[in-house]
N, C-alpha and C positions, 0 to 999 in steps of 0.2 A: 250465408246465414244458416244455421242451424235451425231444428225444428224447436229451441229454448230461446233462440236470440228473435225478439218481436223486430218487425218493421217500423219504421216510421208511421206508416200509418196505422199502425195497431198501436202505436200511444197516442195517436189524435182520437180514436174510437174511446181506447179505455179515458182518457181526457174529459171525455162526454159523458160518458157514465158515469165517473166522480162527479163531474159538473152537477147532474141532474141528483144525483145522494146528497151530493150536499146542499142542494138547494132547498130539494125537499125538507132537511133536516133544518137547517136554518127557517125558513120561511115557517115548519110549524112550530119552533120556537117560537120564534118573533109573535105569533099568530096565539101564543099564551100569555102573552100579556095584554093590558087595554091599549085601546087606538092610541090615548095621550101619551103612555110611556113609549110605543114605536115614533111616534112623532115630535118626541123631546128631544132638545136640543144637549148632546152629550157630551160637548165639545171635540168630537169625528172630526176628518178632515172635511165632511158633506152632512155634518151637523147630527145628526139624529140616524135612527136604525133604519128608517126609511125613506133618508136622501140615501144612505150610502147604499142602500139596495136598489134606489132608484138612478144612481149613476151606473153601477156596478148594468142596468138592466139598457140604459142610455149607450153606453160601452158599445158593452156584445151589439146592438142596433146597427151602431154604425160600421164596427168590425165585418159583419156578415155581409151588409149591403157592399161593403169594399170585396169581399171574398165573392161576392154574386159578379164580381167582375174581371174573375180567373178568366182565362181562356176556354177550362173544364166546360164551362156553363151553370154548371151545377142547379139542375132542377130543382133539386131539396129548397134551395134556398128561392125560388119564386115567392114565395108569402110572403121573404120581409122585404122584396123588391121595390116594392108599390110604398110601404111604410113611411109614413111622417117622421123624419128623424132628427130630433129640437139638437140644435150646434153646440148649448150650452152644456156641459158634461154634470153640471150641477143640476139640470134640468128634474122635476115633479113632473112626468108628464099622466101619472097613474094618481086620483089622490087620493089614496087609501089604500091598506096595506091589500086587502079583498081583491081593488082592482091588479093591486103590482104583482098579486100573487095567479091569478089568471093569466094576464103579461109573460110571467116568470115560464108555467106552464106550457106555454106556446113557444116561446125562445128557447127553451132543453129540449122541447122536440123537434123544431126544426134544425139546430143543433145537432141532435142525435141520429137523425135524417142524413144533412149534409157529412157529419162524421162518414158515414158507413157508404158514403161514396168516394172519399177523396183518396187514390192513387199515389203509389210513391212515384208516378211521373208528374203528377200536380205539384207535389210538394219541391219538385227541383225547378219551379219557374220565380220568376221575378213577378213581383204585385208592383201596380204604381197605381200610385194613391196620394186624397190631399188630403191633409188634416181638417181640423178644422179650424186651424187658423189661414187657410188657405196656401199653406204650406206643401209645395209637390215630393213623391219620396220614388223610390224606385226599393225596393228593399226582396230575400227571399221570402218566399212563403211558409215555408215549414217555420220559421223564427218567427215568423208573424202568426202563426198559428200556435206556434207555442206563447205566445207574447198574449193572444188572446187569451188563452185558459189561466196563465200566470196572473195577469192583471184579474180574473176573476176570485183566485184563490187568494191573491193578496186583499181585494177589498171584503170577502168573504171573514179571510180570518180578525178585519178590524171588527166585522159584526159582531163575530162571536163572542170578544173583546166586550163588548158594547152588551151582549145580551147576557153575558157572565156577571158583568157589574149590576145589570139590573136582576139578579137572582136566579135566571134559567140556564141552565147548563145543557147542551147544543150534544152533549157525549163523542162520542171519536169522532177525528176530523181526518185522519191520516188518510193519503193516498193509500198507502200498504194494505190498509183494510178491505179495500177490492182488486187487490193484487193476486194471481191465480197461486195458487201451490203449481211445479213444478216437480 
């Protein structure tokens, strides 16, 4: 590797940092409009701007507590160990945009946490995991780590979808935009 060519785990890092921009950026969209518009039903595939941030928050939950169960150990992530994690992916477990946005807050940090530990010797092991249809998997981790940040960008950019149609505009969304210059 060259000192231009990033690691594996210097995209799960910058991964994290996108994560939390954009979260920030979304949620204070969201957060300019009234409770009833975040809570209307927009016809989303998770109904309203605050199922799909409330799946989107449901997700990462249970993604993390499977990654608490690398080999690594990964101390970062003891907070959401203990965590209540509803099986339903359609799940409200936050009911208000105030509390998801709290929620939200504490999930990009330990996020950001766990990020700035994880090894390219972690990302070459195999996870095994069950869904939650009680489906067992064996799969690698670096794909599962990219699968988690992916799955957040994809239901992210349905928000913005969703918060464009209700009149707020979210401004740049691109990864590129915290891309270093070189």
């Amino acid at each position: 590797m060259t000192p231009h060519t990033p690691l594996r785990r210097d995209h799960v890092r910058q991964m994290a940092v996108y994560n939390r921009w954009m979260n920030d950026k979304v949620y204070a969209a969201a957060a300019s409009l009234s409770s009833e518009e975040v809570m209307a039903d927009r016809g989303a595939f998770f109904g309203s701007i605050h199922g799909t941030l409330s799946h989107i928050a449901v997700a990462d939950m249970i993604w993390l507590q499977r990654f608490a169960r690398h080999p690594a150990g990964y101390a970062a992530l003891d907070p959401v160990r203990g965590l209540p994690i509803p099986r339903d992916l359609a799940a409200r477990p936050f009911g208000d945009l105030a509390a998801l946005t709290e929620h939200r807050r504490f999930l990009d940090g330990v996020i950001e946490a766990w990020a700035d530990t994880v090894t390219e010797a972690d990302l070459d092991h195999a996870l095994d995991y069950v869904n939650t249809r009680g489906d067992s998997f064996r799969k690698p981790f670096f794909f599962l780590v990219m699968h988690f940040f992916n799955h957040q960008t994809h239901h992210r950019g349905q928000v913005t979808t969703l918060l464009t149609q209700a009149g707020v505009d979210v401004g740049p969304t691109d990864l590129s935009m915290l891309i270093a210059e070189v």
